[in-house]
Every structure is written in C-alpha cells, then in structure tokens.
C-alpha positions as semicolon CSV with decimal commas, in nm:
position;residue;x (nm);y (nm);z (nm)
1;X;11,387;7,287;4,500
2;X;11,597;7,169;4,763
3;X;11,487;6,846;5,010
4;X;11,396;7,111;5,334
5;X;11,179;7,328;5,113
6;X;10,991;7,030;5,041
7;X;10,985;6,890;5,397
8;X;10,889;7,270;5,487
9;X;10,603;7,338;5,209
10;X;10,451;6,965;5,306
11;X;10,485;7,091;5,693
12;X;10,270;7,401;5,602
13;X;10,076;7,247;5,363
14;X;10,015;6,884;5,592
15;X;9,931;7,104;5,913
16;X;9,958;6,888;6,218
17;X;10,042;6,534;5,999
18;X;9,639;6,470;5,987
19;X;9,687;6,403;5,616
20;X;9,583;6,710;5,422
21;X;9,802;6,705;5,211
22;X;9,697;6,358;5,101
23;X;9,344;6,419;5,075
24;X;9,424;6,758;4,860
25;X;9,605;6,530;4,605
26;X;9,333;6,315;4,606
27;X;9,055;6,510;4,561
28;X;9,266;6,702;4,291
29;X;9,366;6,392;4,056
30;X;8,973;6,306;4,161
31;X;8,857;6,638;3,994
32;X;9,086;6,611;3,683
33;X;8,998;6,246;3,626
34;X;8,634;6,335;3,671
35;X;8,636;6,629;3,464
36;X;8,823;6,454;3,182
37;X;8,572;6,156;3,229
38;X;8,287;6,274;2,970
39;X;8,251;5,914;2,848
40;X;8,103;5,800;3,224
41;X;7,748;5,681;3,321
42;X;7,570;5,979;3,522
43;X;7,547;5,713;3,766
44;X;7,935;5,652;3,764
45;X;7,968;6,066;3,780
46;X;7,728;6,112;4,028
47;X;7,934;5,855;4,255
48;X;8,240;6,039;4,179
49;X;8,109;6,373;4,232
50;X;7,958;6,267;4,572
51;X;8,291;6,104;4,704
52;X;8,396;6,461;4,607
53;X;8,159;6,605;4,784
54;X;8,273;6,411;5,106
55;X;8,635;6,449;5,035
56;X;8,585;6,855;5,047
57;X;8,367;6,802;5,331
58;X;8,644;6,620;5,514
59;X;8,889;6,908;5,398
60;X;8,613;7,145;5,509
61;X;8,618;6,993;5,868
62;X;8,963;6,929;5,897
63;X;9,061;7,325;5,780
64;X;8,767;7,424;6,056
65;X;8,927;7,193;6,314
66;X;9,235;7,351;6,220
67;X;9,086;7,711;6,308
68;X;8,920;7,596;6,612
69;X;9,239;7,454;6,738
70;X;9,454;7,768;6,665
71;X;9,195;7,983;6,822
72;X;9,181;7,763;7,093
73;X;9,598;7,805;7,134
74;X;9,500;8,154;7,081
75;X;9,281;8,222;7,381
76;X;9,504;7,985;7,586
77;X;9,812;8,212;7,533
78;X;9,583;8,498;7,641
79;X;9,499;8,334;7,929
80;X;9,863;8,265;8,011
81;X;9,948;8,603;7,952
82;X;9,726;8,780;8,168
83;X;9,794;8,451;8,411
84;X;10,156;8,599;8,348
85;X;10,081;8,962;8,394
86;X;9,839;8,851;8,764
87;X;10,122;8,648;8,863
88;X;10,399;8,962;8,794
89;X;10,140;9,161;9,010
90;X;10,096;8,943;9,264
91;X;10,469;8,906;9,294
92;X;10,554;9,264;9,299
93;X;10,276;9,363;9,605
94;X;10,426;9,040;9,731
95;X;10,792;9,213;9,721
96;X;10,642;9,519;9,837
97;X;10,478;9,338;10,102
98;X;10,818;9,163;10,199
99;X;10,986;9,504;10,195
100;X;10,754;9,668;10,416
101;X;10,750;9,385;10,668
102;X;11,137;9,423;10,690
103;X;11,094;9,810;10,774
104;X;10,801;9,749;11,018
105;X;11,048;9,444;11,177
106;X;11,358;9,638;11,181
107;X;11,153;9,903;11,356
108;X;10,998;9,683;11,589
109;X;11,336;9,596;11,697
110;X;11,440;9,967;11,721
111;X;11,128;9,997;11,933
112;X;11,210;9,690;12,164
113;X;11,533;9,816;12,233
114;X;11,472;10,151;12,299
115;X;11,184;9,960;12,560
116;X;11,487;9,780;12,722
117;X;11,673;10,086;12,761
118;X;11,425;10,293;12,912
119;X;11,343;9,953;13,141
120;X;11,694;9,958;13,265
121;X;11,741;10,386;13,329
122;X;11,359;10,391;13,498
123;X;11,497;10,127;13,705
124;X;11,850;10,285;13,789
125;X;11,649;10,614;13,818
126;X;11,356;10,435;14,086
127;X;11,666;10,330;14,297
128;X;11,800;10,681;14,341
129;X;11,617;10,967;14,612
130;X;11,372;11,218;14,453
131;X;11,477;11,557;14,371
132;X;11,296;11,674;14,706
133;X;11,465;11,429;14,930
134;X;11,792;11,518;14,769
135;X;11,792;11,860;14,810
136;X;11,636;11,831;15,175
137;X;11,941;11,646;15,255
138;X;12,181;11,874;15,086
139;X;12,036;12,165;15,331
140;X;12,054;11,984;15,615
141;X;12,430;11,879;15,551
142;X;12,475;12,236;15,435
143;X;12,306;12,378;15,770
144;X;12,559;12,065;15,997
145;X;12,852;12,212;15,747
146;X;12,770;12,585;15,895
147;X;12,739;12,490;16,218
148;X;13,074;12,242;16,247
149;X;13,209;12,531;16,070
150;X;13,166;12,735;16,356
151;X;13,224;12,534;16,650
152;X;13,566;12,465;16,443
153;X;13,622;12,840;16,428
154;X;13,505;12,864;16,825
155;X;13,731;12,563;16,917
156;X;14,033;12,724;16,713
157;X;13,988;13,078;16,920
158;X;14,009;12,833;17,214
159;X;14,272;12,706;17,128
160;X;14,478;13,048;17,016
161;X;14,372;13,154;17,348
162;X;14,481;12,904;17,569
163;X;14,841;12,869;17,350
164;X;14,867;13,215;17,457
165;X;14,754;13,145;17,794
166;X;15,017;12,863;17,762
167;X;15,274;13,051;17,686
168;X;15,202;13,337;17,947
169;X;15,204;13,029;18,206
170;X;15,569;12,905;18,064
171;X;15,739;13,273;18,035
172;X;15,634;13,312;18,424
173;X;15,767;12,962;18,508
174;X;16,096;13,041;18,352
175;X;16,139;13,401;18,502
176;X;16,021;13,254;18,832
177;X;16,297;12,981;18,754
178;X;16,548;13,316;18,687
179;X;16,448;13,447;19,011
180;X;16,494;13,117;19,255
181;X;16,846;13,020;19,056
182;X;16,967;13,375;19,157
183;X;17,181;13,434;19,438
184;X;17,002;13,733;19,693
185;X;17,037;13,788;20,057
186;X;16,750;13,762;20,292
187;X;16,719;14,145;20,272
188;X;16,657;14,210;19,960
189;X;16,420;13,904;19,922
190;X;16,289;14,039;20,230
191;X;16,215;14,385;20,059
192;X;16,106;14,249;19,728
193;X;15,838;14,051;19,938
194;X;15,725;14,312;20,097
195;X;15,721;14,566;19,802
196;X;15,489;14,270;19,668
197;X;15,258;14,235;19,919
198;X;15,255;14,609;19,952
199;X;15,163;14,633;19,614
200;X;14,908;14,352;19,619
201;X;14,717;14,556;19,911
C-alpha cells in the first residue's frame, strides 16, 4: 500500500482531523486487551469496560457531530442553490427589465422627435394664410387678371386704330406734299379748287 493510500484511508477514516482515528485504535487495542484480560478484578474490568463505554460514547458523539455537520453543509448548499436559482431569476426579469426600458427609451426618443417635427411644420404652417384667405385672394387676382386683360385688349384696339389713323394722317401729308411740290398754273389750281368746293357743297 502506497504512502497516499494511507494518507487517503486516514483522511476518510480521521474525518475533519478531530482524532477518530485515534480513539478507534484505542478503543480497539482497549477491547482486545480487555477481552484477553480474564485474570482481572471485576473491579479492574468494570473500570475498563466503563472507559469503554465513554470512549464509544465519544465516538458516538463525534460520528453524530459528524452527521449534523454534513447535514448542516447539506441544507446550506440548498440554500445557496435556490439563493442561486432567485438570484438567476432576479437577474433575468432584471435583463428583461433593462431590455424593455431601452425599447420604451428609444421610443420615447422617436416620440420626442416626431413632437419637434410637428412643432416646427405647425409653426411654418400658422405663418402661412388659410385655405379661405388663399383662395379669396387667388379670385380676386384672377377677377384684376380679367379685367387688365381687357383694358389691355381695349388699349391695343386703340392703339391699331389710331396707327391706322396715323398712317391715314401721313399718306395725306405726303400726297398733299405731291400736290404743293408740283408745278400748276393758277387755272387749273383755280379749277381743282373749285371742283372741291363744288363737291364739298
């Protein structure tokens, strides 16, 4: 048997290094020496048999102690593990808390921007006319377009007309210019005037 196998087997056997072991051994050699005694006094054995007694007792206790404390470690590690499994809980409604508090924040910010934008376009849209004003004002530049319209067109006959009263005025002045740069005697001017005033009678 090799030097760990004994260290092990005294580990298992020893418990926490209260000294089991020890007090096996001695209550053991105690049991063979008192059951190979037969030449003792009853008073001698009855000694001996009480220390054994108190020796098992003290095994007794320590083996219960031994219990208690495992079950003890026992119920511990339960606790931890449900402590574990509260805490593993706790942290995932904590992430999903954390998660839904992004969403709500992200659109919060969504919402506060689209408030900003409408801000800005009911503002723009206060500082423009009404739909009624504007299209009151469209008719009544519409109805000043008609009516400039036709003053144009009544200003343009006017003026056709008097171009071609214009030009009736020139045409005379030039044949009248013919007629005086012409050479005539008095007779015939004579006869023309009074063909004209015969003809304006």
């Amino acid at each position: 048997m090799g030097d760990e196998d004994v260290i092990r087997r005294r580990l298992l056997i020893d418990g926490d290094g209260t000294g089991d072991d020890r007090r096996l051994n001695v209550l053991l050699k105690t049991l063979i020496k008192w059951c190979n005694s037969s030449d003792d006094k009853p008073e001698e054995s009855k000694a001996t048999h009480d220390r054994m007694l108190a020796q098992l007792a003290q095994c007794e206790f320590a083996v219960t102690k031994s219990q208690l404390g495992m079950e003890m470690m026992n119920a511990e590690l339960n606790s931890y593990e449900s402590l574990s499994k509260i805490l593993e809980t706790g942290i995932e409604v904590a992430k999903g808390n954390i998660e839904k508090s992004k969403a709500d924040l992200l659109q919060a910010k969504t919402v506060r921007k689209n408030r900003i934008e409408y801000d800005v376009l009911a503002k723009v849209i206060s500082e423009q006319p009404d739909r009624k004003e504007t299209l009151e004002r469209l008719g009544t530049l519409k109805t000043e377009l008609a009516g400039l319209e036709t003053t144009k067109q009544q200003l343009e006959s006017r003026l056709a007309l008097r171009k071609k009263q214009f030009h009736v005025l020139v045409t005379s002045i030039h044949q009248l210019q013919v007629l005086l740069d012409e050479p005539e005697d008095t007779e015939s001017i004579s006869d023309v005037d009074m063909k004209d005033i015969s003809n304006e009678s």
